[in-house]
Z-matrix of the N, CA and C atoms (Angstrom, degrees):
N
C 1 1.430
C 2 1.533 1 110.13
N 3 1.258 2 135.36 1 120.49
C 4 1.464 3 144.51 2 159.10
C 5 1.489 4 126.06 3 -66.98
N 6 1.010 5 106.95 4 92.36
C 7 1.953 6 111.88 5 169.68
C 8 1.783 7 96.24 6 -31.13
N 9 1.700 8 68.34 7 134.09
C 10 2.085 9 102.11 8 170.46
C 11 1.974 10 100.32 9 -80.57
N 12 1.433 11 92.67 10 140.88
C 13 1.403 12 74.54 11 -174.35
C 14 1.973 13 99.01 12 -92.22
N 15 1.336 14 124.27 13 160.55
C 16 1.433 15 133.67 14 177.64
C 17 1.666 16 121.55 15 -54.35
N 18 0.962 17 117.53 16 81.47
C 19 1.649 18 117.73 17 178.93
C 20 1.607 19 113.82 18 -87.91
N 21 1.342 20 106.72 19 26.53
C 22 1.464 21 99.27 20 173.44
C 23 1.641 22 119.11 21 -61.90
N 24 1.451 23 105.49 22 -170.73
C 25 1.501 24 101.19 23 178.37
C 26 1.264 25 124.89 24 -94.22
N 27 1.263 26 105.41 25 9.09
C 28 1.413 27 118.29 26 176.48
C 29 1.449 28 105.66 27 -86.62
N 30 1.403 29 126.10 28 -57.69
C 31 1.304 30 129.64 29 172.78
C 32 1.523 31 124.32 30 -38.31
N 33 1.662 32 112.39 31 -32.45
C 34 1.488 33 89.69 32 -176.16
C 35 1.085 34 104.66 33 -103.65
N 36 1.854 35 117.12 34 -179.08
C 37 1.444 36 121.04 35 -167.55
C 38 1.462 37 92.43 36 -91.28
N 39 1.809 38 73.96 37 163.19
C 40 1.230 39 90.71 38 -173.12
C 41 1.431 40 104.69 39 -98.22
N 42 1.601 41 109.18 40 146.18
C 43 1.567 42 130.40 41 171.19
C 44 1.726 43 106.65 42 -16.74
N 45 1.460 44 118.15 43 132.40
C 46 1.659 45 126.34 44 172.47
C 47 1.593 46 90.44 45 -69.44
N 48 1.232 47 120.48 46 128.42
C 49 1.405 48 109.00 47 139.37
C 50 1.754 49 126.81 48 -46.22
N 51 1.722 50 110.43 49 162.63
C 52 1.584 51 80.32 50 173.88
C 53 1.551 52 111.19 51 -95.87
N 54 1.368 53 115.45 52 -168.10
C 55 1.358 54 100.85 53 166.58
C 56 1.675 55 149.17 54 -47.50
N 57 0.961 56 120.25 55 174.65
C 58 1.584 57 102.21 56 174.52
C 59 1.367 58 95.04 57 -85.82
N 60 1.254 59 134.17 58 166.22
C 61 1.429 60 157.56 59 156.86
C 62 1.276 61 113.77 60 -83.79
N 63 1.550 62 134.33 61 155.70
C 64 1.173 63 124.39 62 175.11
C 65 1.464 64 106.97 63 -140.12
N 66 1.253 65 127.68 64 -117.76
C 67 1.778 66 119.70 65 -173.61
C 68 1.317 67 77.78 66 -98.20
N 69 1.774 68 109.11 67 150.46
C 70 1.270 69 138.59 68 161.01
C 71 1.522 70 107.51 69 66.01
N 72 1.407 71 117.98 70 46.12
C 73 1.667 72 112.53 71 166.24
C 74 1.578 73 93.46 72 82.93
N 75 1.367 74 131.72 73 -50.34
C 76 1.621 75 113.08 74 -152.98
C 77 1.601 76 103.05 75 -68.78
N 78 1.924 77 96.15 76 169.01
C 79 1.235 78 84.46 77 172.74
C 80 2.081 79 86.44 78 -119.49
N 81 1.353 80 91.99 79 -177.82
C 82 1.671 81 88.00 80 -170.66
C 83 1.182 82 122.55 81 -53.95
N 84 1.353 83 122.34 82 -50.39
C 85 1.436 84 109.86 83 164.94
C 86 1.606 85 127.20 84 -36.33
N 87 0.934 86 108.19 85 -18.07
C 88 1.642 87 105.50 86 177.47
C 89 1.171 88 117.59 87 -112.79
N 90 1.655 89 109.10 88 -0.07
C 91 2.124 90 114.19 89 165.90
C 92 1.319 91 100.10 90 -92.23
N 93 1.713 92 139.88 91 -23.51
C 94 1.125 93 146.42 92 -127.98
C 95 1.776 94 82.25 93 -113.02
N 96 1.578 95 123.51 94 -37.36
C 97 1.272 96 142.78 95 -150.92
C 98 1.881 97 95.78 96 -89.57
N 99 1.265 98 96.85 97 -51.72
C 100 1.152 99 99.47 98 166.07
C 101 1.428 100 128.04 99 -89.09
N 102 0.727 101 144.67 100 -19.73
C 103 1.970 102 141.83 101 132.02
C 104 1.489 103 110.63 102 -25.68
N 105 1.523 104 116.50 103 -57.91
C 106 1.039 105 119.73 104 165.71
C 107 1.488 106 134.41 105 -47.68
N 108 0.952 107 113.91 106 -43.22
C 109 1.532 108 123.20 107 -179.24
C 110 1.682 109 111.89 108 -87.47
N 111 0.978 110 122.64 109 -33.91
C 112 1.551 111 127.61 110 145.41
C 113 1.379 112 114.23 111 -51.17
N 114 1.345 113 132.72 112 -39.81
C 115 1.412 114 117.26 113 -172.08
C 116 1.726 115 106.76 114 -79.04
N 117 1.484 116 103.73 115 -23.26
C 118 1.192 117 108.03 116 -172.43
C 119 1.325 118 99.44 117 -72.11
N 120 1.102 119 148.30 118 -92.70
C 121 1.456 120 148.97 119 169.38
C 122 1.369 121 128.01 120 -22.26
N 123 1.340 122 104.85 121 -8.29
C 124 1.813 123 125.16 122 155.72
C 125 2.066 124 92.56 123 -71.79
N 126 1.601 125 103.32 124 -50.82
C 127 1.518 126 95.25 125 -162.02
C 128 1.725 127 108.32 126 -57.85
N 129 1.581 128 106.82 127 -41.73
C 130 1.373 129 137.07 128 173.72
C 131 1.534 130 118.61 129 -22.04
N 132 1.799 131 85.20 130 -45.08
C 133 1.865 132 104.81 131 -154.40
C 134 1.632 133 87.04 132 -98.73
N 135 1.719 134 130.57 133 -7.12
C 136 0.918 135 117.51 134 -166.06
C 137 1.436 136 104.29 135 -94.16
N 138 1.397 137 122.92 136 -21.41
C 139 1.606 138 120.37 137 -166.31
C 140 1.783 139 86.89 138 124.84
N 141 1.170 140 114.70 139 16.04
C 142 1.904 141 74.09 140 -168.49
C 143 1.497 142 129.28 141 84.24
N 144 1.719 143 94.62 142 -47.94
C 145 1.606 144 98.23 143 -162.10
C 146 1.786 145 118.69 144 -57.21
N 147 1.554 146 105.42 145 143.62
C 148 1.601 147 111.71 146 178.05
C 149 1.698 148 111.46 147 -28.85
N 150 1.204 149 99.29 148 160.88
C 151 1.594 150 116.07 149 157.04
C 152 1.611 151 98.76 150 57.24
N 153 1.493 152 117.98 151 -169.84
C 154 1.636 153 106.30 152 -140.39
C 155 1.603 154 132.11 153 45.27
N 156 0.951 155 126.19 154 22.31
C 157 1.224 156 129.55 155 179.93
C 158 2.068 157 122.65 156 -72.75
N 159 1.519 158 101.10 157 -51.38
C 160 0.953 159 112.08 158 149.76
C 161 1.574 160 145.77 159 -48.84
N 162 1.620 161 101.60 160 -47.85
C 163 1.531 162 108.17 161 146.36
C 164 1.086 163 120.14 162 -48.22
N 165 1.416 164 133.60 163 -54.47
C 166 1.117 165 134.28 164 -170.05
C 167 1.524 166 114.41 165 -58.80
N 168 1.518 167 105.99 166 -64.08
C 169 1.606 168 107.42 167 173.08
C 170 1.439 169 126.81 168 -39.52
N 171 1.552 170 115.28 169 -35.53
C 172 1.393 171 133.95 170 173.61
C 173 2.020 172 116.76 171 -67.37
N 174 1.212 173 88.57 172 -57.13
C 175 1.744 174 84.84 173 168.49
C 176 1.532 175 113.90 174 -63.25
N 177 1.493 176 122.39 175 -44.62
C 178 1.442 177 124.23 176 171.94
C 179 1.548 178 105.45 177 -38.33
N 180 1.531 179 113.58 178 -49.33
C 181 1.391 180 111.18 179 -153.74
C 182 1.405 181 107.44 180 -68.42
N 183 1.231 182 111.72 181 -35.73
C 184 1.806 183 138.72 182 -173.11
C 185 1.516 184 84.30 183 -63.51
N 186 1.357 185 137.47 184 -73.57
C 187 1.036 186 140.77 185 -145.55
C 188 1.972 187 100.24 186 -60.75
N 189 1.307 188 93.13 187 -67.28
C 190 1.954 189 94.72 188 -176.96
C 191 1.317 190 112.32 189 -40.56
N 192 1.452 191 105.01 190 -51.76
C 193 1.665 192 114.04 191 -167.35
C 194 1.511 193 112.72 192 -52.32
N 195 1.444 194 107.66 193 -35.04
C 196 1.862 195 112.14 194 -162.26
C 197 1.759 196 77.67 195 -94.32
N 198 0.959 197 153.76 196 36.65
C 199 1.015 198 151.61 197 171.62
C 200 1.425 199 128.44 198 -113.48
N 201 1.368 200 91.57 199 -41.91
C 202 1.691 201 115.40 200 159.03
C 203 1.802 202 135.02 201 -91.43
């Protein structure tokens, strides 16, 4: 005979909360998503060319934030 394995309610996990929320309904993953995609199209508007990257991420961030 093979042991049942324990499916009580103790055994399983418990429910993820969801994320936190932040200004305007989002939660960070989706201010972080959009920062992101703004910085990229900062790189876009730059030529492409290397370096500025950091600038870019930084004005993006300025930009979403005063947005929300």
């Amino acid at each position: 005979m093979t042991a049942r394995k324990n499916t009580s309610a103790r055994s399983r996990p418990e429910p993820k909360s969801p994320p936190p929320r932040g200004r305007a309904g989002l939660d960070r993953r989706e201010i972080q998503q959009r920062i992101r995609m703004a910085a990229y199209f900062k790189y876009l508007e730059r030529g492409r060319r290397p370096g500025g990257h950091l600038e870019d991420w930084k004005e993006a961030e300025r930009e979403i934030n005063s947005r929300l």
